[in-house]
Structure formats: C-alpha cells, structure tokens
C-alpha positions as CSV (number, residue, x, y, z in Angstrom):
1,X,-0.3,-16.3,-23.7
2,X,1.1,-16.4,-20.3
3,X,3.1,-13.2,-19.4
4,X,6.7,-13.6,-18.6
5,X,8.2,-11.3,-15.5
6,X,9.6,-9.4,-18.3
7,X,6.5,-8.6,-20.1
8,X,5.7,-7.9,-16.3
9,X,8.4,-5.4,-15.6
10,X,8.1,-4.0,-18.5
11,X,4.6,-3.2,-18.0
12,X,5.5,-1.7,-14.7
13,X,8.1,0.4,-16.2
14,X,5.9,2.0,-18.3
15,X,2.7,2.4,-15.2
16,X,5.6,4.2,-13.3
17,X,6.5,6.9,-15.9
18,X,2.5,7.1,-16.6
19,X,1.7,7.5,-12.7
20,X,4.3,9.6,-12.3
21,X,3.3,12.2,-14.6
22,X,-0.4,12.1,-13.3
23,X,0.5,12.7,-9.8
24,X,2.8,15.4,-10.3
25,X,-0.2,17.4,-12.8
26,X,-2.3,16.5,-9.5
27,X,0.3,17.7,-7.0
28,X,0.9,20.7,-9.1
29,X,-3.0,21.7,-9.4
30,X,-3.0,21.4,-5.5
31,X,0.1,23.4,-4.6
32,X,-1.5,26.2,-7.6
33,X,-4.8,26.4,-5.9
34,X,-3.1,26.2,-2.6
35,X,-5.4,23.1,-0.7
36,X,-6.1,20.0,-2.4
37,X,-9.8,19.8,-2.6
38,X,-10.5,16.5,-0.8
39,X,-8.5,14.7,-3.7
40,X,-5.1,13.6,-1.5
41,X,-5.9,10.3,-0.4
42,X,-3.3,8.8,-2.5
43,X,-0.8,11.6,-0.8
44,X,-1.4,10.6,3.1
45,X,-0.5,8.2,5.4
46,X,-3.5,7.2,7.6
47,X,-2.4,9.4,10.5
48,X,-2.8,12.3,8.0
49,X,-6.5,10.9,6.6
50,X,-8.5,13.6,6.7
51,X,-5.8,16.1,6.7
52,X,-5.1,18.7,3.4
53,X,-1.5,18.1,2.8
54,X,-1.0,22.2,2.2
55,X,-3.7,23.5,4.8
56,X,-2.9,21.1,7.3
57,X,0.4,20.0,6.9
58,X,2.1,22.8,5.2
59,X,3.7,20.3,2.2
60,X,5.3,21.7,-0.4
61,X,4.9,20.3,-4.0
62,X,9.1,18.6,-3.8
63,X,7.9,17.1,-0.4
64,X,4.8,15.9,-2.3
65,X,6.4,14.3,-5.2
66,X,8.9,12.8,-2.8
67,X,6.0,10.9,-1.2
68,X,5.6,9.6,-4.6
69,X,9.1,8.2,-5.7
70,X,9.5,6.5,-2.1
71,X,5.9,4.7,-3.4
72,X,7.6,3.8,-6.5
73,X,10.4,2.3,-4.7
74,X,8.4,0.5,-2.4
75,X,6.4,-1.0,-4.9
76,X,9.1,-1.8,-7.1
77,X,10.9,-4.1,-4.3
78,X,7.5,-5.8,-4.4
79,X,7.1,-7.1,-7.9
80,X,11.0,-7.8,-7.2
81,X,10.2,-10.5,-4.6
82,X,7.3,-11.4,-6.7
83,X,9.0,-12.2,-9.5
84,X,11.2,-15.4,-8.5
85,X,7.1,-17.0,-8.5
86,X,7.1,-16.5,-12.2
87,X,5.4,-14.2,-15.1
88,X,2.1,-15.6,-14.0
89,X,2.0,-14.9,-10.3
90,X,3.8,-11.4,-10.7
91,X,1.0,-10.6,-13.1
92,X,-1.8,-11.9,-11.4
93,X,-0.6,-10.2,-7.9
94,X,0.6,-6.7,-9.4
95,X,-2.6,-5.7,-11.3
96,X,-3.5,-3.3,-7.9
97,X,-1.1,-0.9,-9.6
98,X,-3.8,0.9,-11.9
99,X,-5.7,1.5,-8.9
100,X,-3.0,3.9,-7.3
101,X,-4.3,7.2,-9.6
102,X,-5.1,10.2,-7.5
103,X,-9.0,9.9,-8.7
104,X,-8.8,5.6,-9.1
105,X,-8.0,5.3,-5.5
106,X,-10.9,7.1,-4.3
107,X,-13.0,4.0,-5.2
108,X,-10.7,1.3,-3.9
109,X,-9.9,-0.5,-0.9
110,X,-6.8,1.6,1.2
111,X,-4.0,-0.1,3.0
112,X,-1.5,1.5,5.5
113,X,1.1,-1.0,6.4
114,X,3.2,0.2,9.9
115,X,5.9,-1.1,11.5
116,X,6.5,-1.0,15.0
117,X,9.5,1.0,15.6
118,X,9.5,0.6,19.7
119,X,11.5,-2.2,19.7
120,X,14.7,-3.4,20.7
121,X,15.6,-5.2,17.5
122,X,14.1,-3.1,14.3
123,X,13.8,-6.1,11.9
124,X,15.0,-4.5,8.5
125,X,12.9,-5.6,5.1
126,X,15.0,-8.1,2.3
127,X,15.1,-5.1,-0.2
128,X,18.1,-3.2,-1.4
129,X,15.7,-1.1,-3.2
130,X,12.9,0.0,-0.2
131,X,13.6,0.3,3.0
132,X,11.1,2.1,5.3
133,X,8.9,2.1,8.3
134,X,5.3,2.6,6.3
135,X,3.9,2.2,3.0
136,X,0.2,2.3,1.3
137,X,-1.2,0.7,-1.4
138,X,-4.9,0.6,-3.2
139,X,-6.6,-2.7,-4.0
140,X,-10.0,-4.2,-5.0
141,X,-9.6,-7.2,-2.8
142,X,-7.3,-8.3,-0.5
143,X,-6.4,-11.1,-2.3
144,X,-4.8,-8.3,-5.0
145,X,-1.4,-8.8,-3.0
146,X,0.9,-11.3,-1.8
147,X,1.0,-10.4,1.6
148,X,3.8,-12.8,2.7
149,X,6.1,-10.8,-0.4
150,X,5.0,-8.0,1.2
151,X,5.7,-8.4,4.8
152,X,9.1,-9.4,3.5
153,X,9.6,-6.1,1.8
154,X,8.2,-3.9,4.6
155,X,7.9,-6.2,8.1
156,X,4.5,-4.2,9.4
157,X,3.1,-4.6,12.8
158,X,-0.1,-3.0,11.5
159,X,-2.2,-3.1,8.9
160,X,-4.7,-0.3,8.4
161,X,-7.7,-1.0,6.0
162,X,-10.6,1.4,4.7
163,X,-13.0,0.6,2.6
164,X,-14.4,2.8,-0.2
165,X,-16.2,5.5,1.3
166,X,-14.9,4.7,4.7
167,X,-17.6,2.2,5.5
168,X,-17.6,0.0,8.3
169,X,-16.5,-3.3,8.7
170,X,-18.9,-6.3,9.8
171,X,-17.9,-9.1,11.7
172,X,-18.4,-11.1,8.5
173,X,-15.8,-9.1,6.5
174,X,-13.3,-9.2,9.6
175,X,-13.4,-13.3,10.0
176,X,-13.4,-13.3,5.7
177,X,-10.0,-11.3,6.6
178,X,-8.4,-13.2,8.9
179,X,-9.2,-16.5,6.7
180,X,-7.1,-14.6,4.4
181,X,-4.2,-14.1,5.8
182,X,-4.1,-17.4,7.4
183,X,-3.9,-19.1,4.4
184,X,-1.6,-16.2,2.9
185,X,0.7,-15.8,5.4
186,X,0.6,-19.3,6.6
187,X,1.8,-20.7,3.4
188,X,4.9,-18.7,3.8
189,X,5.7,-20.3,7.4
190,X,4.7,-16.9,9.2
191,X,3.1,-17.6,12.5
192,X,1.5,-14.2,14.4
193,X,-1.7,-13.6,16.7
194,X,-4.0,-11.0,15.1
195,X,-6.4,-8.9,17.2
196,X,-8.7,-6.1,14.9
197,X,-9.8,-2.8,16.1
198,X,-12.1,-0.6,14.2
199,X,-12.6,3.2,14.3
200,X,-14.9,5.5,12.0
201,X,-14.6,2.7,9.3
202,X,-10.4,2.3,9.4
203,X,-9.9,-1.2,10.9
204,X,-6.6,-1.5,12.1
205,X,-5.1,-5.3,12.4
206,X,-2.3,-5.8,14.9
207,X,-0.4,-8.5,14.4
208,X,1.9,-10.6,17.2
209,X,4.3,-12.2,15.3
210,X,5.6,-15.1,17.0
C-alpha cells in the first residue's frame, strides 16, 4: 500500500516527539557530566566540528535543546514542500529522518547547508515555518533528499559534506556528486556553477547560482 502524505505526516509527528525526547536525555547526560564525550555531532554546525558544545562553547542545556526545535522546524518546512509531490515521493525522500539520533548520525553521511549572508539582496526561503541561514541533516545517500525542496526551504551557497568517519573524498565520489545534483537540481530549472573544495575529509561545494 502506497503511503498517503498523511500517513506521512503522521509518521513524522510521531519521529519528532520520539527524537525529541532522546536528544534532550542526551543533552541532559552532557550538561550532568559537564562535556559531551565526543557524542555531539548531531549538536554542531560544521564550524563547531570538533568542538565540545560545554568545554568549548560554554552551551547550556536550554541553548542545546534550542538547536534542536529550530532542526524540527527546518525539517518540518521540508516534508511541507515535499508533500504537494504526493504520499509516495514525501515517503521515499523523508526516510533520512531516523538517521538524525545522537548515536545514528555517527554512522551516516553529514550535511551542513550555508547561506551566503554577504550579499546585497539576502534571498529569503518559501517557508512560513523555517527561516534561517544554516541547517544540517544526516543521510545514507545523497539521493535521501530532494535537494531542489530543499534549496527552496533554505537557499544555501554551501554545502558541507562528511562522510562517516570523516573519510576523504575521491575524485570518483566528487564527479558521482555533481552528476547528482545536475540531474536534481536541474529538473527543478535551477542553473549554478559548482566548484568543490576538500579539507581533512569535509568537502565543501560552493555553488554560483546563476
């Protein structure tokens, strides 16, 4: 049986109180022991990878669970844009969201979406729900997401990708990437020039958008 974008939502709704709960036993374990024993990944944005979020950057646990609704948001005015592709597509494109678990991210692909905000003319996203400058998200592939839903939720400049481990990226897996998100992005009408840059195993994708 095909799932509607009810059967969708409704499976979202009950991810979010589920997620919700498990970060904030995480984000309270941390703030208890008072550093967050390599386990904050899911916390960070990738200016912070690396960094303790109490050690380091001195975050208290409302500041923590903050990061954590704004997520929610974010991800919600995804599956919103989704949605008008039908029950099928919404499914098939929002299945990522198991993978955003304090320990289930550790072993998945992490994306850091930027938006340029040295511009003249900030270009605002098409959500009522989300509107930011950054967001993250955990995948498998990067064919998980709908990229051009995406872009229209959060307009990113860059696109910061590391791979499980923090592994580098071949030439191979960078072309396989760029295939991607011509075909992707391309469907959608969006026209860019993409240059990649790669440091200790983060590969950062710039795009031009013309």
């Amino acid at each position: 049986m095909v799932d509607s974008v009810q059967d969708v939502w409704d499976r979202f709704d009950r991810w979010s109180e589920r997620y919700q709960e498990v970060c904030a036993n995480e984000i309270r374990r941390m703030c208890k022991r008072g550093f967050s024993k390599g386990s904050a990944q899911f916390l960070l944005t990738h200016h912070e990878l690396g960094c303790d979020p109490i050690l380091d950057l001195d975050l208290d646990e409302d500041e923590l669970n903050a990061r954590i609704q704004r997520k929610l948001l974010f991800l919600r005015a995804y599956l919103a844009d989704i949605s008008y592709d039908g029950g099928r597509f919404m499914s098939m494109h929002s299945k990522f969201l198991r993978l955003q678990s304090p320990k289930r991210c550790l072993g998945a692909m992490g994306v850091w979406l930027e938006q340029s905000i040295g511009v003249e003319e900030i270009e605002a996203g098409s959500s009522f729900v989300f509107q930011g400058f950054d967001g993250s998200l955990f995948i498998r592939s990067i064919a998980d997401v709908d990229w051009a839903s995406m872009r229209a939720i959060l307009p990113f400049d860059w696109m910061h990708l590391r791979k499980p481990g923090g592994s580098e990226w071949t030439q191979e897996e960078r072309k396989e990437l760029k295939q991607h998100f011509r075909e992707d992005l391309g469907f959608d009408g969006y026209e860019y020039k993409l240059k990649t840059r790669q440091n200790r195993g983060l590969l950062t994708l710039s795009f031009e958008w013309l």
